[in-house]
DOLOKOL-263044 format. One line per field, with one value per residue (C-alpha): residue in three letters; residue number from 1; chain; x, y, z. Coordinates in Angstrom, 3 decimals. Each point is the difference from the previous one (the first is absolute). Layout:
N
type c(ALA_...)
seq c(NUM_...)
mol c(A_...)
x c(X_...)
y c(Y_...)
z c(Z_...)
This chain:
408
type c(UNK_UNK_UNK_UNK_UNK_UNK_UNK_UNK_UNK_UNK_UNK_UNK_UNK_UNK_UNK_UNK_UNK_UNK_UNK_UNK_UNK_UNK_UNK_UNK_UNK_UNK_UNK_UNK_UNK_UNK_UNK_UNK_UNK_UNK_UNK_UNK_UNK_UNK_UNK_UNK_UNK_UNK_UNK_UNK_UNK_UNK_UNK_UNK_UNK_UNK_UNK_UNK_UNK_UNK_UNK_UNK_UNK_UNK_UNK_UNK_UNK_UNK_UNK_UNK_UNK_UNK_UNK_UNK_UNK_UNK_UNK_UNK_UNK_UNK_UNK_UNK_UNK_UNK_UNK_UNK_UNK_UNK_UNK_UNK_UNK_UNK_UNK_UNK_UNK_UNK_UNK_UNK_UNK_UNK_UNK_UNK_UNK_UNK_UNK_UNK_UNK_UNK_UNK_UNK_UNK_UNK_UNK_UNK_UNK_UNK_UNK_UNK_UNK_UNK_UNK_UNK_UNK_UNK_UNK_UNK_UNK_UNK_UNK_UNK_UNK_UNK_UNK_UNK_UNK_UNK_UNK_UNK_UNK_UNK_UNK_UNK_UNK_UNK_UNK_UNK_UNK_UNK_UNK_UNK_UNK_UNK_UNK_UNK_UNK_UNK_UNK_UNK_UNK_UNK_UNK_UNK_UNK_UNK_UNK_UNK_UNK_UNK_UNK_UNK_UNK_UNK_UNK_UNK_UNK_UNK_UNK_UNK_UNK_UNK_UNK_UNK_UNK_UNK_UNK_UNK_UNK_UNK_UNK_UNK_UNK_UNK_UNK_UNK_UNK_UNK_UNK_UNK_UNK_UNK_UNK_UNK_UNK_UNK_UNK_UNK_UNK_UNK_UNK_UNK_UNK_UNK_UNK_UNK_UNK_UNK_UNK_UNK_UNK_UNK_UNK_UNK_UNK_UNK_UNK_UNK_UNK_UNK_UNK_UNK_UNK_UNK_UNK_UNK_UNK_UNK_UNK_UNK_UNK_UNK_UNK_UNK_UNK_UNK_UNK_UNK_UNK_UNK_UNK_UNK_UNK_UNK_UNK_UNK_UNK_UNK_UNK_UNK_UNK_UNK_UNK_UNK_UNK_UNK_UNK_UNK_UNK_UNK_UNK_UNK_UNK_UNK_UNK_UNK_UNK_UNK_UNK_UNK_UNK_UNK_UNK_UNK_UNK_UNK_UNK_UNK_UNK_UNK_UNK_UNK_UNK_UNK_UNK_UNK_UNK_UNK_UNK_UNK_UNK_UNK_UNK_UNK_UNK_UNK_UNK_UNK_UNK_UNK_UNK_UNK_UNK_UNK_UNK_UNK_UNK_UNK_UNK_UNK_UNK_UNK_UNK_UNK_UNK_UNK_UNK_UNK_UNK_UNK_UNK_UNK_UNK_UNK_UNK_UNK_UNK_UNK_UNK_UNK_UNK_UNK_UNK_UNK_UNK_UNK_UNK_UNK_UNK_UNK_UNK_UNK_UNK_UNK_UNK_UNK_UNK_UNK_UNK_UNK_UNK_UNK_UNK_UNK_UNK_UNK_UNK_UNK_UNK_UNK_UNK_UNK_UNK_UNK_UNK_UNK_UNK_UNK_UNK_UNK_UNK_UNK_UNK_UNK_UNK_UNK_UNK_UNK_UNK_UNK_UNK_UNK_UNK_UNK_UNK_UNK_UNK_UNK_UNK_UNK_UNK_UNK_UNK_UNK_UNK_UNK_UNK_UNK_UNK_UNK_UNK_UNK_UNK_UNK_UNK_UNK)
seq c(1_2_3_4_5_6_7_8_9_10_11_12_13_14_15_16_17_18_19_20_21_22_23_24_25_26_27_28_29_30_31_32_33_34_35_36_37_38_39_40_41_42_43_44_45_46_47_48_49_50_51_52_53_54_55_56_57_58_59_60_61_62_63_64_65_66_67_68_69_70_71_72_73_74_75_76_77_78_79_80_81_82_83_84_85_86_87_88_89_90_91_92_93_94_95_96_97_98_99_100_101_102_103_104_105_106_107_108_109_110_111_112_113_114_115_116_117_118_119_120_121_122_123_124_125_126_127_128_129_130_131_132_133_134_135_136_137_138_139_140_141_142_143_144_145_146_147_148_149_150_151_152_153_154_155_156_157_158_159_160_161_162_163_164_165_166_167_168_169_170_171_172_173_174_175_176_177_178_179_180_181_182_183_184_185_186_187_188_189_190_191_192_193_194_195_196_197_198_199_200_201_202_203_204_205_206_207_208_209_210_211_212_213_214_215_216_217_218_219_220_221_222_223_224_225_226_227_228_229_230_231_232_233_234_235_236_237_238_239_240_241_242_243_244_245_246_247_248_249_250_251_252_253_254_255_256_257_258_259_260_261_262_263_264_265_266_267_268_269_270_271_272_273_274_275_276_277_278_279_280_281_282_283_284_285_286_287_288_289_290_291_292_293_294_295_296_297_298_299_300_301_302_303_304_305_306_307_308_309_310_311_312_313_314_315_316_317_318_319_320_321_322_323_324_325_326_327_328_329_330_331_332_333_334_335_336_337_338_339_340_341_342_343_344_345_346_347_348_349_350_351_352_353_354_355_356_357_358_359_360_361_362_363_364_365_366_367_368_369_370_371_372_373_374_375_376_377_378_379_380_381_382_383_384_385_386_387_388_389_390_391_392_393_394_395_396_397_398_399_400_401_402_403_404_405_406_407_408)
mol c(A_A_A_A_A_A_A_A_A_A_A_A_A_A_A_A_A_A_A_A_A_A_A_A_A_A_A_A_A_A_A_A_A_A_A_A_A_A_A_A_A_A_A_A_A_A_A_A_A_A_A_A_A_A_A_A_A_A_A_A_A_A_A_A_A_A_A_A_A_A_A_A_A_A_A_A_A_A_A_A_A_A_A_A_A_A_A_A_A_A_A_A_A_A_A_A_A_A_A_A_A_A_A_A_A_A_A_A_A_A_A_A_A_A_A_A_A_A_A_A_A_A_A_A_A_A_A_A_A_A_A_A_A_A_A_A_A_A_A_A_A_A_A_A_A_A_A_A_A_A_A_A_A_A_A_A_A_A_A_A_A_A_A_A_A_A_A_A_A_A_A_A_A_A_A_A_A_A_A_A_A_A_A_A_A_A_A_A_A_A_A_A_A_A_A_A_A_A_A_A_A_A_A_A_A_A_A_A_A_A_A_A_A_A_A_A_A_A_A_A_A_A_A_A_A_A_A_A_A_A_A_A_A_A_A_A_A_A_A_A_A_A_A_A_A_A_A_A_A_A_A_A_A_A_A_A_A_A_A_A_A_A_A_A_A_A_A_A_A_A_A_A_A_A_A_A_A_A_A_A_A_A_A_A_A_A_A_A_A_A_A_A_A_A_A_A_A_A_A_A_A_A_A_A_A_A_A_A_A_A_A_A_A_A_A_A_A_A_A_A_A_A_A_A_A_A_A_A_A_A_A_A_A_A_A_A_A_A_A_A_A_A_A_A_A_A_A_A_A_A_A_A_A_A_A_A_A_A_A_A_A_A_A_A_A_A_A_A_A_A_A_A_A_A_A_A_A_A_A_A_A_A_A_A_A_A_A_A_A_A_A_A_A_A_A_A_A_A_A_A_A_A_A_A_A_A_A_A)
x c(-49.313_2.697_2.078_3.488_-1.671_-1.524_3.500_1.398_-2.331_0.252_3.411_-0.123_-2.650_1.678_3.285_-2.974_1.192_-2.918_-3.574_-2.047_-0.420_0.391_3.873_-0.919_-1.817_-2.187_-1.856_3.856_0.253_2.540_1.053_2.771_3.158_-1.746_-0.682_2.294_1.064_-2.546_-2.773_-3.307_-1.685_-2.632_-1.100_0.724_2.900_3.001_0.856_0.356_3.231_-0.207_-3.087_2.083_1.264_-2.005_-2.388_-1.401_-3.484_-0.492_-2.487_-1.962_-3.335_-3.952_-1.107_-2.592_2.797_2.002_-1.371_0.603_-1.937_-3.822_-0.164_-3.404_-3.212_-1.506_-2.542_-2.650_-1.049_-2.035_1.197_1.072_-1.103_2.301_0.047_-0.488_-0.219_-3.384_1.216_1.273_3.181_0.782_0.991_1.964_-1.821_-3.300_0.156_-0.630_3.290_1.832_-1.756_0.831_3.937_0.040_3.501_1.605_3.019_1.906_-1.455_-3.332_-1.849_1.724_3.151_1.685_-0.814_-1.431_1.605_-2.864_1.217_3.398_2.187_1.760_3.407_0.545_2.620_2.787_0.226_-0.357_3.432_-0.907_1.983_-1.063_-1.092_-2.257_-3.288_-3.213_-3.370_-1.105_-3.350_-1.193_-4.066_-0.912_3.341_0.813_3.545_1.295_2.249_-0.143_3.317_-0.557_2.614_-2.310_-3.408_1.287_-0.095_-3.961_-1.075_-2.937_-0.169_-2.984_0.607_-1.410_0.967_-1.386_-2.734_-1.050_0.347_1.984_1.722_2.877_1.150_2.535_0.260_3.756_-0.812_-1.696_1.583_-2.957_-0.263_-3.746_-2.037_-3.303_-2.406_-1.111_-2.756_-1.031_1.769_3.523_1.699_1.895_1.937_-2.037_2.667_-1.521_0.949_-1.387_2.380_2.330_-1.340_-0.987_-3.200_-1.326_-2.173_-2.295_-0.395_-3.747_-1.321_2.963_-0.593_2.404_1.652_3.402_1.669_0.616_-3.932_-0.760_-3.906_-1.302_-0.026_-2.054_-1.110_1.162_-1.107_2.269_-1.548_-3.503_-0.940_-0.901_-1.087_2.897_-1.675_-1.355_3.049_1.185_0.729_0.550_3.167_2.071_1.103_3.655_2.796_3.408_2.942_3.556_2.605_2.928_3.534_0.840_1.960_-2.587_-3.132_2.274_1.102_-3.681_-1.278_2.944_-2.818_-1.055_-0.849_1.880_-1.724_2.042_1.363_-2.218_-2.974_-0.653_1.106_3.744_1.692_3.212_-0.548_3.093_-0.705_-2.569_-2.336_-0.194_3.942_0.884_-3.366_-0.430_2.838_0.066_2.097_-3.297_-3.107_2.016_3.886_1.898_0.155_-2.017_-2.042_-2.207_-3.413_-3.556_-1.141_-3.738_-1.920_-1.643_-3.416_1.989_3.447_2.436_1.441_2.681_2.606_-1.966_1.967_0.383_-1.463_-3.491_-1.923_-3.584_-3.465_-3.419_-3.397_-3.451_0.204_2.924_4.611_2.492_4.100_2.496_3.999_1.223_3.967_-1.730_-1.906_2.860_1.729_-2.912_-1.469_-3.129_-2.496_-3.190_-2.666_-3.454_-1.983_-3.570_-1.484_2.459_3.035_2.640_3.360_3.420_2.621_3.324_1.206_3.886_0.474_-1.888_1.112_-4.007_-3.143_-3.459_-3.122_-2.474_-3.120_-0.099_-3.250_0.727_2.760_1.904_3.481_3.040_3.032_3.274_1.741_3.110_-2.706_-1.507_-3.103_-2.488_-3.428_-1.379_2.579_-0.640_3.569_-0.722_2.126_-0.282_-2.291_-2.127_-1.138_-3.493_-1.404_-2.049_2.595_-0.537_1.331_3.277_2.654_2.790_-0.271_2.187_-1.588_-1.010_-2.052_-1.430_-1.053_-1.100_-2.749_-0.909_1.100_-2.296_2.149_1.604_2.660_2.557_3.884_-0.315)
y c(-65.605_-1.794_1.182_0.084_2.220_2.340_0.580_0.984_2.295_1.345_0.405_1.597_2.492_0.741_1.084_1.749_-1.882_-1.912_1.467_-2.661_-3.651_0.069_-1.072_-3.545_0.291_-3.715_1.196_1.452_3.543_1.472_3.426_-0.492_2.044_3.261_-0.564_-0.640_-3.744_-1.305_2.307_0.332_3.260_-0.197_3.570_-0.552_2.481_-1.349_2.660_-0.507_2.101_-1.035_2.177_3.120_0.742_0.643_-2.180_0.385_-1.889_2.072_-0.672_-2.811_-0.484_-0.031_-3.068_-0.604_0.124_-2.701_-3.746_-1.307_2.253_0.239_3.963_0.363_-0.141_-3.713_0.802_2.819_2.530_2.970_3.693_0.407_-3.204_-1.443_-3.392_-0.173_-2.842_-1.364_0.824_2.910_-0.684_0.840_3.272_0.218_3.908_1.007_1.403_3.848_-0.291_-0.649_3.301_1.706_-1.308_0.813_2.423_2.058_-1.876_3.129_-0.232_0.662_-2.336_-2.146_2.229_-3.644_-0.987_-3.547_-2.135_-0.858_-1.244_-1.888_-1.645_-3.577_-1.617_-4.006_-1.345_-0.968_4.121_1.604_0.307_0.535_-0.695_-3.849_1.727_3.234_-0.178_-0.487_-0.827_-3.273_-1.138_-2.943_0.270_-3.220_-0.267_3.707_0.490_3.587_1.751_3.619_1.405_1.695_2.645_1.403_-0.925_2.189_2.911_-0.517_-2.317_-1.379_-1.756_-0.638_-2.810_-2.895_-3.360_-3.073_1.596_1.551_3.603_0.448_2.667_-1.246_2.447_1.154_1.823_1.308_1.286_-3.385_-2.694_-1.584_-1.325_-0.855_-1.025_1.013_-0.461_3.182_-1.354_3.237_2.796_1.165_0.750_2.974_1.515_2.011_2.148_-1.197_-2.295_-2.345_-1.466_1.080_-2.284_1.224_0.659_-0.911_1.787_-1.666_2.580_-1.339_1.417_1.344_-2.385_0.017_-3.624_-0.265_-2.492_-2.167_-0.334_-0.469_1.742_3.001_2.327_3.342_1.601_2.921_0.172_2.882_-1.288_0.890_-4.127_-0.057_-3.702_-0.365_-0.455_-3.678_-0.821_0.938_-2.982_-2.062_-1.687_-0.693_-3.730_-0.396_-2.362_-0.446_1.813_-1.696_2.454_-1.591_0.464_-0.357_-2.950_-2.253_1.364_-0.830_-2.893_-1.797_2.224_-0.014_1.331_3.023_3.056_3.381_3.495_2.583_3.412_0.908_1.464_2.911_2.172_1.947_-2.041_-0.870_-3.801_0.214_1.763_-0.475_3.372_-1.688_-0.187_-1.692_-0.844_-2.324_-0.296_-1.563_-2.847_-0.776_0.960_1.472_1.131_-2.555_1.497_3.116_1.425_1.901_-0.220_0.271_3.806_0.239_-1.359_-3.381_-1.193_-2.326_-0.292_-2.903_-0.372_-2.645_0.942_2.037_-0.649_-3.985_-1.841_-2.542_-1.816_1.018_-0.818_-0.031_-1.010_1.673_-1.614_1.530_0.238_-1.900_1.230_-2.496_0.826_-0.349_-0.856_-2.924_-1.128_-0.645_-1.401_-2.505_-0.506_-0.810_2.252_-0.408_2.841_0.764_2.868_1.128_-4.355_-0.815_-2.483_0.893_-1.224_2.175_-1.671_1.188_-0.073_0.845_-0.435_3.699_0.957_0.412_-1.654_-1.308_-0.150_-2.352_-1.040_-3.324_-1.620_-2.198_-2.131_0.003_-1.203_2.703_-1.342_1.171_-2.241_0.192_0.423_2.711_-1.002_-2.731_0.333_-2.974_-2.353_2.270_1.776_3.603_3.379_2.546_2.382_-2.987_-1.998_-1.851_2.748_3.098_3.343_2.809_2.944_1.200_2.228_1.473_3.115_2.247_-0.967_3.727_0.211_-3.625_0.951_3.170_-1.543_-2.820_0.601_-3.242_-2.352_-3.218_0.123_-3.519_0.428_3.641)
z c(39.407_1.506_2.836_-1.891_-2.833_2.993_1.627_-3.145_-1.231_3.803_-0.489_-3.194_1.208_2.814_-1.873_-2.861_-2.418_-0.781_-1.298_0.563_0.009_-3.855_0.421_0.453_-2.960_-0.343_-3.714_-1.544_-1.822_2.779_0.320_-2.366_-0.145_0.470_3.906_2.847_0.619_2.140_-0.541_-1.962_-1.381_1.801_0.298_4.144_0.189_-2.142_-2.484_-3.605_-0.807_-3.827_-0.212_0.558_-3.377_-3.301_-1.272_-3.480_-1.165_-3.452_-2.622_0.181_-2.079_0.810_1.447_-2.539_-2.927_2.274_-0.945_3.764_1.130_0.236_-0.082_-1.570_2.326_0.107_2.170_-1.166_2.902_-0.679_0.096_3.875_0.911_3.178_0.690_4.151_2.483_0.833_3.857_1.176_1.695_3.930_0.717_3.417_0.730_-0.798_-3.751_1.189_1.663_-3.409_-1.148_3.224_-0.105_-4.101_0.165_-2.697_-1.322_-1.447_-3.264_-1.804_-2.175_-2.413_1.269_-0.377_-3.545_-0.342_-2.863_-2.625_-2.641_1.334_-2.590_0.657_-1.158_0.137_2.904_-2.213_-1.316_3.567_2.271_3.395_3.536_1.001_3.511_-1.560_1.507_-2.634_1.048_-2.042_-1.802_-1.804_-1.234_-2.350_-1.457_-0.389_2.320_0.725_1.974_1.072_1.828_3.147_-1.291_-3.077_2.152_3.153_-2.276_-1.049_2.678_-2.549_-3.493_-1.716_-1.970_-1.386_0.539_-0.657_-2.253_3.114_0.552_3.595_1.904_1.659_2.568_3.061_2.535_0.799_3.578_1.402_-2.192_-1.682_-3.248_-1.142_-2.815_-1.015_-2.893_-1.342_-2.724_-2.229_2.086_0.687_3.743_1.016_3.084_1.606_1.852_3.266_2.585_2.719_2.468_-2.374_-2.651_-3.536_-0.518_-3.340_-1.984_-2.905_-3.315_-0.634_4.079_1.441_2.768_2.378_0.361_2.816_-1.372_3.460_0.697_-3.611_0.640_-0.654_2.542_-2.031_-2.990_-0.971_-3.354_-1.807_-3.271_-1.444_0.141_3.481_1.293_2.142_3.185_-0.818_0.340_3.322_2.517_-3.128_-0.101_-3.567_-1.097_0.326_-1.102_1.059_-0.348_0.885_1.540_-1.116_-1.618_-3.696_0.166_1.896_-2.234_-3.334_1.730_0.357_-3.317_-2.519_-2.725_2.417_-1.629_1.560_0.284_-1.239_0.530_-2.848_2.050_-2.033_3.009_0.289_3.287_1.380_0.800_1.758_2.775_2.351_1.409_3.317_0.725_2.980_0.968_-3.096_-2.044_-2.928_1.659_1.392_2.111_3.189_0.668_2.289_3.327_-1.163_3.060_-2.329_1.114_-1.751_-0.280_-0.448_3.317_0.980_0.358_2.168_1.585_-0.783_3.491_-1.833_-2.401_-2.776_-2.607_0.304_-3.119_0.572_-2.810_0.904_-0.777_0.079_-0.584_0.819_3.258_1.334_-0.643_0.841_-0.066_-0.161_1.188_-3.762_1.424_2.211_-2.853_-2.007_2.823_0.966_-3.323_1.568_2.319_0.966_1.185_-0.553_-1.432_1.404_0.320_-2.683_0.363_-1.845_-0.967_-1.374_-2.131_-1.051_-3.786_0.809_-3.320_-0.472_3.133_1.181_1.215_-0.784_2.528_-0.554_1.417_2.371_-0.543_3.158_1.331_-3.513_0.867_-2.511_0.291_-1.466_-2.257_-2.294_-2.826_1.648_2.544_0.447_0.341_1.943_-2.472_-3.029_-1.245_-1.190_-0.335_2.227_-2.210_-1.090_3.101_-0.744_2.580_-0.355_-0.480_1.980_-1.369_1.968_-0.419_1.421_2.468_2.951_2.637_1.043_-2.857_0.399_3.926_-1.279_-2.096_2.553_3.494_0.739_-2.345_1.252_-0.210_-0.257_0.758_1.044)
């Protein structure tokens, strides 16, 4: 980044006017009349005022009766069956202490209702503000959108995307949006918490899943099937979620599909249970001192609440500073014996981690990066993904106290 684009974003961040780097924005779709002149939604403390009044995503259709969409099961997985990654990945604690941290989060067992059969409208028939916050997905084809305001209210929706059955799911109290593949079960909300992280629960086992670690951590087996303990220390396949705002996810998917207020449950999707820790404007309140309530397997000794893209591998994590991400477009880091390399897509407003099989050379361009002379977008560089996604950085710490950690 040159040093006349780092003195203004300085500037700006000094007077908060700017979110992140995002301003500047090399790959277009800026923040548009919605945010502040100068500034980017970039979930790093700008508030969204146009969230505050009523927003209303009625009807909407199955995604199987919507010809876009590829709502009926491609794949065939038996009864229960859950696809899981031929490694487990790293757990920062041993896995007793998840068990021995599991806390009551104020409800019982499915006490926040899972959506499972969510209904979609098209782009062009939804009205939203351009700076509401939806977590994005694209499987073979299959684009969606699910808006943080309805999702905050159920935290998981089993859906199916892509002909492949999924649960995409969030997590109000530690800002993470995640993806899963759920194969021939459904997940639930337990009720419980781990680092103040949802903890997952599959209807097959009632195995207990937090969401963060993405393993299974015990069986409690409610149900008469039993079998659940094969899969303890098992960790589920994933796929990415985008934590985004309307405008740039219509922006790069005009065709997107929208979940709906039609959820089959009775909620105000105007108003957020968490209040002024999570507002609806997004996934903290400006200047809000509010801390975490339920303890930590680890403390954060930085500021809890700041936002990292994190990830991970069986070998180990890595956290990157998601402000100097944007700023820099490039990081570097390593996870466990593994290079690895961070990009920017300011477009989005986010980040992709990839592995670096050795000396590869990512530069930004106008185009978006090359790859040793090869022009690519951000989500699509000729490198093996790692799965990332967006996190407070209590939470993240709180799951891997041994991560690196790269602009923190």
């Amino acid at each position: 980044m040159n040093h006349s684009r780092r003195r203004l974003l300085a500037a700006l961040a000094g007077s908060g006017a700017v979110g992140a780097a995002g301003c500047l924005d090399r790959f277009g779709g800026s923040g548009g009349s919605a945010e502040p002149a100068g500034s980017v939604q970039a979930d790093l403390g700008v508030a969204c005022a146009d969230t505050d009044g009523t927003v209303e995503l009625s009807g909407g259709r199955r995604p199987a009766e919507i010809e876009t969409a590829q709502g009926t099961p491609s794949t065939s997985y038996d009864d229960g069956e859950i696809p899981l990654r031929d490694e487990t990945l790293h757990l920062g604690h041993e896995r007793t202490a998840f068990v021995d941290g599991d806390q009551s989060g104020g409800v019982g067992h499915d006490g926040i209702p899972s959506v499972d059969e969510p209904r979609f409208a098209p782009a062009a028939a939804v009205s939203m503000p351009a700076c509401e916050r939806v977590f994005g997905v694209s499987i073979d084809g299959d684009v969606r959108a699910y808006p943080q305001r309805i999702l905050v209210s159920h935290e998981i929706a089993n859906d199916v995307v892509g002909g492949e059955p999924v649960a995409v799911t969030y997590c109000p109290l530690t800002g993470t949006a995640q993806g899963f593949y759920r194969g021939g079960t459904g997940f639930g909300v337990s009720g419980r918490l781990v680092n103040s992280n949802l903890i997952m629960w599959d209807r097959t086992f009632d195995v207990r899943w937090p969401q963060v670690a993405a393993t299974a951590t015990e069986a409690r087996n409610r149900g008469d099937r039993g079998g659940g303990e094969e899969l303890v220390g098992r960790s589920l396949r994933e796929f990415r979620l985008v934590w985004t705002t309307w405008e740039r996810w219509s922006d790069r998917h005009p065709d997107t599909l929208v979940m709906t207020e039609k959820t089959g449950s009775a909620r105000d999707y105007n108003r957020d249970p968490y209040g002024s820790y999570t507002p609806v404007s997004g996934h903290y309140a400006v200047g809000e001192p509010r801390s975490p309530s339920f303890p930590l397997l680890a403390d954060p000794e930085l500021d809890g609440k700041r936002v990292v893209i994190g990830a991970r591998t069986s070998e180990g994590a890595i956290a990157f500073d998601k402000r100097t991400l944007l700023e820099e477009s490039v990081l570097t880091g390593s996870v466990g014996s593994q290079s690895v390399v961070a990009v920017a897509d300011e477009g989005l407003a986010t980040g992709y981690v990839y592995a670096d099989p050795g000396g590869v050379d990512v530069t930004p361009t106008a185009e978006g990066y090359s790859v040793d002379g090869d022009i690519a977008a951000a989500g699509e560089l000729p490198l093996e993904r790692i799965v990332a996604f967006d996190a407070m950085w209590f939470a993240w710490n709180g799951f891997y106290p041994d991560s690196e950690r790269v602009g923190l």
